[in-house]
Steps between C-alpha positions, in 0.01 A plus 500: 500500500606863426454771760533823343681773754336850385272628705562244776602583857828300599607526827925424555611435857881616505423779264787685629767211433676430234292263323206689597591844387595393181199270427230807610680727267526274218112423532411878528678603223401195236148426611235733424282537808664334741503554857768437747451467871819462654545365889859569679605527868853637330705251760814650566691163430679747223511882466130617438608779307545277228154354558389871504688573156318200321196648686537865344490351182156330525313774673534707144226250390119643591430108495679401761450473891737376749364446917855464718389193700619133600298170299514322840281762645126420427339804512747661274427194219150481570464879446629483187345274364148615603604857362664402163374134407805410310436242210808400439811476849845485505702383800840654504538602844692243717834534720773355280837404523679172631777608722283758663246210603719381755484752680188652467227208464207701671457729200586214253145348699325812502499604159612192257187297762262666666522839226442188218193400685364836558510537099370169428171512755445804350480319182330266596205723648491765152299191388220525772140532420569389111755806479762462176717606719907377433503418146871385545756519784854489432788477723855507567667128627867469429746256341654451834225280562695246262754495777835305469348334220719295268315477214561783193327684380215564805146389328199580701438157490810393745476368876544867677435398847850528628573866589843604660310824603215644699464757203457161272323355719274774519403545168452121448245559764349763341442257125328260754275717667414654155464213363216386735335850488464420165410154476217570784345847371569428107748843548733503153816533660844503331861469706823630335849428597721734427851467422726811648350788365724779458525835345474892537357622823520134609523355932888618591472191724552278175861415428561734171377761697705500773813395315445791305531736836777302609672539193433885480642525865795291431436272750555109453196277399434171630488191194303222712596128365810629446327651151336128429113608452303555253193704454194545247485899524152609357512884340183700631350617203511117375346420858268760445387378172463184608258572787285736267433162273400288838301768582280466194446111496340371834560115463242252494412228737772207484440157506338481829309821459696788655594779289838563625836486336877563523725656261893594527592838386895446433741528162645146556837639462673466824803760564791353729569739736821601444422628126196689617787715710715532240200600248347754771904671559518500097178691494596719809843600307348563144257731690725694709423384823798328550864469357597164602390158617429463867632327771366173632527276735374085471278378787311117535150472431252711718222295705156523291663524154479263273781439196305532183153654351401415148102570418347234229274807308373210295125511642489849518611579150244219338234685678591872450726475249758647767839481527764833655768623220672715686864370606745558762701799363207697342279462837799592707640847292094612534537406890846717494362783275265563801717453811732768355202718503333387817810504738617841309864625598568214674571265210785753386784270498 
């Protein structure tokens, strides 16, 4: 089935993140109509002046409506809802990163559990009284689910009930419960994991990030595995695209009658680690930032990591005709082009 977007109401929890920001723009500018309802508490995991920069950009469009507010509060979801009656939801906001899990596993429950819950009772209840209601929820799982799996490339179709994580083991948690929301109340629901997304304006608690202000600084930068991991980085503007097709195309029931699926949103092209620092100092020099390589140091593998990622996009591109183009160089100089910018006189070498 195809679910046109103009006109409709979607509401995006996380509309300040990365992901978030970029999807409500893209949808304001391309569809005709369209309104965004954004949700945020702006968590101050990283600087919320960047959140507020993405922010400034979205509040030029008459169309679009953010309430500052926390998905695991129910008065703040059930508001919304009641006031906007969103056809089509999003679910973006979560608490991410590994490492930061260890430490911090109350918010990790908070937002990534009882937030998830929040959205999908809220859901469930649009339908009430013969309501339309939630023509199609989407949300964000991630492809650390997959955990230390062996097999390569990741299909959605793998055993991924191993996670090194709470993070993972979160957002497994999260495809189960949604799963079940949608098998009981006949809710189309579609999961994506997503495969390091990076790019301009992007979290400066993901690696290229803070390499890049490590490298500006001249400090040393730590090369976990002693450099032996691989990653399937993800451009945002292919993520972006990628969602936008989902968005249209609530699945149909599966074989046992729930309309619920999974897709990975990946290039399949894993990067070893090591080149991605070599290709983000090339970019840094050819740009100015910096005039020579930086300095590293080698360290063992970090608790919660795991040693490759490597999305199978087979399903998703039969089905959406979907796969990201961008590669490693391109995505990174666009990253660079707007760090200079964004951190100003402090990338002058």
């Amino acid at each position: 089935m195809k679910l046109s977007l103009e006109g409709r109401t979607v509401l995006i929890t996380g509309a300040a993140g990365f992901i978030g920001a970029n999807l409500a723009e893209r949808l304001l500018k391309d569809r005709a109509g369209v309104r965004v309802i954004g949700i945020d508490n702006m968590n101050p995991y990283y600087d919320v002046s960047l959140k507020e920069m993405r922010l400034s950009r979205l509040e030029k469009f008459e169309n679009f409506c953010l309430i500052r507010g926390s998905i695991a509060d129910p008065e703040t979801v059930g508001k919304v809802f009641e006031t906007y009656a969103p056809s089509v939801v999003v679910n973006l906001a979560a608490q991410t990163g590994v490492r930061y899990s260890l430490t911090n596993p109350d918010v990790y429950i908070e937002s990534n559990l009882i937030g998830f819950f929040r959205i999908l009772e809220a859901c469930r209840h649009s339908l009430d009284g013969g309501k339309k209601g939630v023509e199609h929820f989407v949300y964000a799982s991630s492809s650390s689910v997959y955990g230390c799996n062996e097999k390569v490339p990741y299909s959605v179709q793998d055993k991924a009930d191993s996670p090194v994580s709470l993070y993972a083991a979160t957002k497994k948690s999260d495809e189960m419960m949604a799963y079940a929301y949608s098998s009981l109340f006949q809710i189309p629901t579609t999961g994506l994991r997503f495969f390091t997304v990076y790019g301009p304006a992007g979290r400066p608690d993901m690696a290229y990030f803070r390499f890049t202000d490590k490298l500006v600084r001249g400090e040393t930068i730590e090369i976990f595995n002693n450099g032996d991991m691989y990653r399937d980085f993800t451009y945002i503007d292919d993520t972006v695209a990628g969602i936008t097709k989902v968005l249209q195309a609530p699945p149909s029931p599966d074989a046992g009658g729930t309309p619920h699926k999974l897709y990975n949103i990946g290039n399949c092209r894993p990067e070893n680690l090591l080149t991605f620092v070599e290709t983000l100092e090339r970019c840094l020099m050819e740009q100015g930032v910096i005039d020579r390589p930086g300095k590293k140091t080698f360290l063992p593998m970090q608790a919660g990591d795991v040693y490759q990622t490597c999305a199978d996009m087979e399903e998703t591109e039969r089905d959406f005709g979907f796969r990201p183009h961008t590669g490693l160089y391109e995505g990174l100089s666009e990253f660079v082009k707007w760090y200079r910018g964004y951190r100003g006189k402090e990338t002058t070498p």
